[in-house]
C-alpha positions in Angstrom: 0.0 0.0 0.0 0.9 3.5 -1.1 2.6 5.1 2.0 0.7 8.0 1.8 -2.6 6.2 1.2 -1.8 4.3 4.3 -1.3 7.5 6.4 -4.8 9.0 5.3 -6.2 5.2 6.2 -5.1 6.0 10.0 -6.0 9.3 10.0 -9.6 8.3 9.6 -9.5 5.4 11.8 -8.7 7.5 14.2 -6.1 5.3 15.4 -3.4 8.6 14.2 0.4 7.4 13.6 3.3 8.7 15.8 5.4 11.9 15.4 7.8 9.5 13.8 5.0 8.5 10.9 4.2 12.5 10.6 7.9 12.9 10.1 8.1 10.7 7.3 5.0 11.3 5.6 5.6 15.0 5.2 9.6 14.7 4.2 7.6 12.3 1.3 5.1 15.1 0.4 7.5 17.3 0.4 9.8 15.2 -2.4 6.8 14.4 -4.1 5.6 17.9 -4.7 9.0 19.2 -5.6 9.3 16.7 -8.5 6.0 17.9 -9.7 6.5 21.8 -9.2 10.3 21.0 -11.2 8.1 19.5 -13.7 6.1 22.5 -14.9 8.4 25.3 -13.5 10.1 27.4 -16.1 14.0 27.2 -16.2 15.5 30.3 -15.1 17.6 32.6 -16.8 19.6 35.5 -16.8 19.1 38.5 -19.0 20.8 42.0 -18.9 22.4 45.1 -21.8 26.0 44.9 -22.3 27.9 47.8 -23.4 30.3 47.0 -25.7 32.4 48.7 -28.6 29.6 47.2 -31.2 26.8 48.9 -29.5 24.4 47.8 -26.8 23.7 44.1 -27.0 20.7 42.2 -24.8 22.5 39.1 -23.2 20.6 36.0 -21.8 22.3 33.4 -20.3 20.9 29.9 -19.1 22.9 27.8 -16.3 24.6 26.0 -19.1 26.1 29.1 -20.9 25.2 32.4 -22.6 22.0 31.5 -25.2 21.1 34.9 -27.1 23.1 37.8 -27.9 21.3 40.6 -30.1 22.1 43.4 -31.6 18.9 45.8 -30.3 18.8 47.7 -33.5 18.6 44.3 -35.8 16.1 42.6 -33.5 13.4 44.8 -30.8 15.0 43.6 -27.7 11.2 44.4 -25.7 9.8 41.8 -28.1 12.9 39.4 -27.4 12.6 39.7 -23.8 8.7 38.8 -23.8 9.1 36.1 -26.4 11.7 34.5 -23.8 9.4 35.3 -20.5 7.2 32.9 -22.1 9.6 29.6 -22.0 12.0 31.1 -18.9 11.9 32.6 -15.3 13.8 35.9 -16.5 16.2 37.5 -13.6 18.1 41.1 -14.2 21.7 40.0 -13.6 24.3 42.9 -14.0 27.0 41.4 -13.3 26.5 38.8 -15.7 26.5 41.8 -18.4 29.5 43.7 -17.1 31.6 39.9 -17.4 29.9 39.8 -21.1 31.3 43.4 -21.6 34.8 42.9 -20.4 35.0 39.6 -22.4 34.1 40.9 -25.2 36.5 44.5 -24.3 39.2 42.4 -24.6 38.1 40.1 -27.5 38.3 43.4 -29.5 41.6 44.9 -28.4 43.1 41.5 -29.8 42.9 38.9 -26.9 40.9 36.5 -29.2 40.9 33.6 -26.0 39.0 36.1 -24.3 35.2 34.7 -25.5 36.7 31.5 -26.5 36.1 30.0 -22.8 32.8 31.1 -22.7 30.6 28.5 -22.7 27.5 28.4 -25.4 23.7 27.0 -24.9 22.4 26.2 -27.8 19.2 25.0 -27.1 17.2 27.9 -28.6 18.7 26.7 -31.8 15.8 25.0 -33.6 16.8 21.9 -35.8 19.5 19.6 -34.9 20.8 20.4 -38.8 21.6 24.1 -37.4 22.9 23.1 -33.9 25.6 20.9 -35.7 26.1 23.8 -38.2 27.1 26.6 -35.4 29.2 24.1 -33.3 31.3 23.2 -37.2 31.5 27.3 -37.4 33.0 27.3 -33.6 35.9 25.3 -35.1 36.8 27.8 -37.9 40.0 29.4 -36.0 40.1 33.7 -35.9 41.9 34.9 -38.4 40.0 33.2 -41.2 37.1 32.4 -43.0 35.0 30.0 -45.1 32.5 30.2 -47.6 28.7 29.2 -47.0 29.7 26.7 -49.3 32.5 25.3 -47.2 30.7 25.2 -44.2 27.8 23.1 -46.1 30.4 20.7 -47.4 31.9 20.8 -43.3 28.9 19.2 -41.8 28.1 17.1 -44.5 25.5 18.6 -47.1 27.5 20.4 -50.1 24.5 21.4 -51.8 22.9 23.0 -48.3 24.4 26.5 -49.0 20.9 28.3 -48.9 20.2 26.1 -45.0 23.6 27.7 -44.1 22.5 31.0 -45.3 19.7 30.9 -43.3 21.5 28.8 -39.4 23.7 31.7 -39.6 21.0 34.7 -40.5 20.0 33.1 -37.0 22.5 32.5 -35.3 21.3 32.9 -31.7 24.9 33.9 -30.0 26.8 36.0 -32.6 30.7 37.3 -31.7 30.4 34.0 -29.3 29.2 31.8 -32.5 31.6 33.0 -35.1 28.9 33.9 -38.0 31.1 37.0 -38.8 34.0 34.6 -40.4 31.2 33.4 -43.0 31.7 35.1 -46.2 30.7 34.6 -50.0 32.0 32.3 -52.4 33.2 34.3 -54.4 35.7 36.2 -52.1 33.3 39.5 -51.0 32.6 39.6 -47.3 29.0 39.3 -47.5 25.7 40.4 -45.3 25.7 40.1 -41.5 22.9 40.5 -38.9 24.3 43.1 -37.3 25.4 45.0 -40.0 28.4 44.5 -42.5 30.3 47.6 -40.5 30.3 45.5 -37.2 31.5 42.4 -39.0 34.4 44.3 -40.5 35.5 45.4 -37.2 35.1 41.7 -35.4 37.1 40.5 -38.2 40.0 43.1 -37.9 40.0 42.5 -33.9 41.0 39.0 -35.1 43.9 40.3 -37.4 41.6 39.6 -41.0 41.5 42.6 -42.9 39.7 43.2 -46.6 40.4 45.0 -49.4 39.5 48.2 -50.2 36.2 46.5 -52.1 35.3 44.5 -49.1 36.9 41.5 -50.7 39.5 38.8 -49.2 42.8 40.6 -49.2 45.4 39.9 -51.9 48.0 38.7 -49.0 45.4 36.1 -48.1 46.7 32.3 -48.2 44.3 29.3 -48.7 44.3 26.2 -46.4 42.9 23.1 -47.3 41.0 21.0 -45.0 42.2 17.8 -45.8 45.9 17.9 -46.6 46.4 20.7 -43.7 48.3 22.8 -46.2 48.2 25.9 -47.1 49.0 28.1 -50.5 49.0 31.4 -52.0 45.7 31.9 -54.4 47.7 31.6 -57.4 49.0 28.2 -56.9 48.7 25.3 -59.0 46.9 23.2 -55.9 44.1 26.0 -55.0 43.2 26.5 -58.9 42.9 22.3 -59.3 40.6 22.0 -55.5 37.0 22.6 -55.1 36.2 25.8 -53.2 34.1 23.3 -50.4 37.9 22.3 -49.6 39.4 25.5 -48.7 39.9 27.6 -46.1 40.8 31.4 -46.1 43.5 32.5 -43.6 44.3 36.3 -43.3 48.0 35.6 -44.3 50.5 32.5 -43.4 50.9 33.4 -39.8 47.3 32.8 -39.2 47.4 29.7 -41.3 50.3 28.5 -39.2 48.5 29.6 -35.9 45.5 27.6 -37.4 47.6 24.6 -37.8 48.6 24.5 -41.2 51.8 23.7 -42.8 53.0 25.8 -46.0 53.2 24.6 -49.5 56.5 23.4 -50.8 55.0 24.1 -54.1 54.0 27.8 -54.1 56.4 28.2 -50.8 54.0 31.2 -49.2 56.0 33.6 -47.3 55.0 35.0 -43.8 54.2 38.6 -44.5 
């Protein structure tokens, strides 16, 4: 018999069990209830505005890692914050902000580890296709960038250039989640949700600069994914690969950093 059930049985008996009983009952409720309440309880979350050198940014972070970062003017950050008051227990949390804001302080005077401990929740990510895209993108190393081709080909669907397009137009955590080091095939930097100006800038605080028209920089060196080796554009190799193979580093020191190897063809110098 249900040990609850056999309490209320005595109760109405009158026959009434001993303090010791009582004790045990209630530490039962007690568990009982708990698991229930956890059951339909939202998760809690912190939210709070980060000043930063890109602007203010609204910051929400679960207790497995920061979930959302937005840009304010790209996305109305009242609409945001009710949208999430409807899944999560929302809680002010300043000092979660002001750690966001000196993180991301130093990510842009050139300490690139500085976000890179950070840890990421993805779970407002919706499909498991985009989840796996964003953690592929974590991997690209600063200093360089891939085609929405290349990132297609990375986790497995070439032809999935427009379901890239569209995981990073999304992209729930952006600085943390490296959408900014996505760029077009055909060497221009491309669009970017907070605007192409703040995407220049997160790219220069990682040492990758363009050209005057926006483009990959003539000094740039290309890495390929396979052999770990890395050319300059005009080389024999990088005209023979397909683009999904290749990597962009800002010059060979990146590539290097990145963990390349040069090409004993084309011999790229560091520059």
């Amino acid at each position: 018999m249900d040990e609850l059930t056999e309490f209320s049985r005595l109760s109405m008996d009158g026959a009434g069990p001993d303090d010791k009983t009582v004790d045990q009952m209630l530490r039962l409720a007690h568990t009982r209830l708990k698991v229930r309440l956890d059951r339909i309880r939202r998760p809690q979350a912190r939210i709070g505005m980060v000043a930063s050198a890109l602007g203010e940014l609204l910051a929400v972070e679960s207790t497995r890692g920061l979930m959302m970062l937005k840009y304010p003017d790209s996305h109305d950050a009242v609409q945001t914050a009710a949208a999430l008051r409807q899944k999560f227990d929302l809680r002010e949390d300043d000092a979660m902000a002001a750690r966001i804001a000196e993180e991301i302080a130093r990510f842009m005077d050139g300490d690139i580890d500085a976000i890179a401990r950070h840890p990421i929740d993805l779970s407002l990510v919706e499909s498991d296709f985009q989840r796996r895209a964003l953690k592929r993108l974590c991997q690209i190393p600063p200093g360089s960038v891939v085609s929405y081709q290349t990132l297609a080909a990375l986790v497995g669907a070439p032809s999935g250039q427009r379901a890239i397009g569209n995981t990073v137009a999304s992209n729930p955590v952006p600085i943390y989640v490296p959408c900014h080091r996505v760029i077009r095939s055909d060497g221009s930097i491309g669009n970017y949700g907070g605007g192409v100006e703040r995407k220049l800038k997160l790219l220069r605080a990682e040492g990758f600069s363009v050209d005057r028209a926006r483009r990959v920089p003539p000094q740039a060196v290309y890495g390929h994914w396979t052999s770990r080796i890395f050319c300059r554009p005009e080389c024999s190799a990088v005209r023979r690969a397909a683009r999904k193979n290749w990597i962009i580093f800002a010059d060979p020191g990146k590539a290097r950093e990145g963990g390349m190897r040069a090409c004993k063809l084309c011999q790229p110098a560091q520059v």
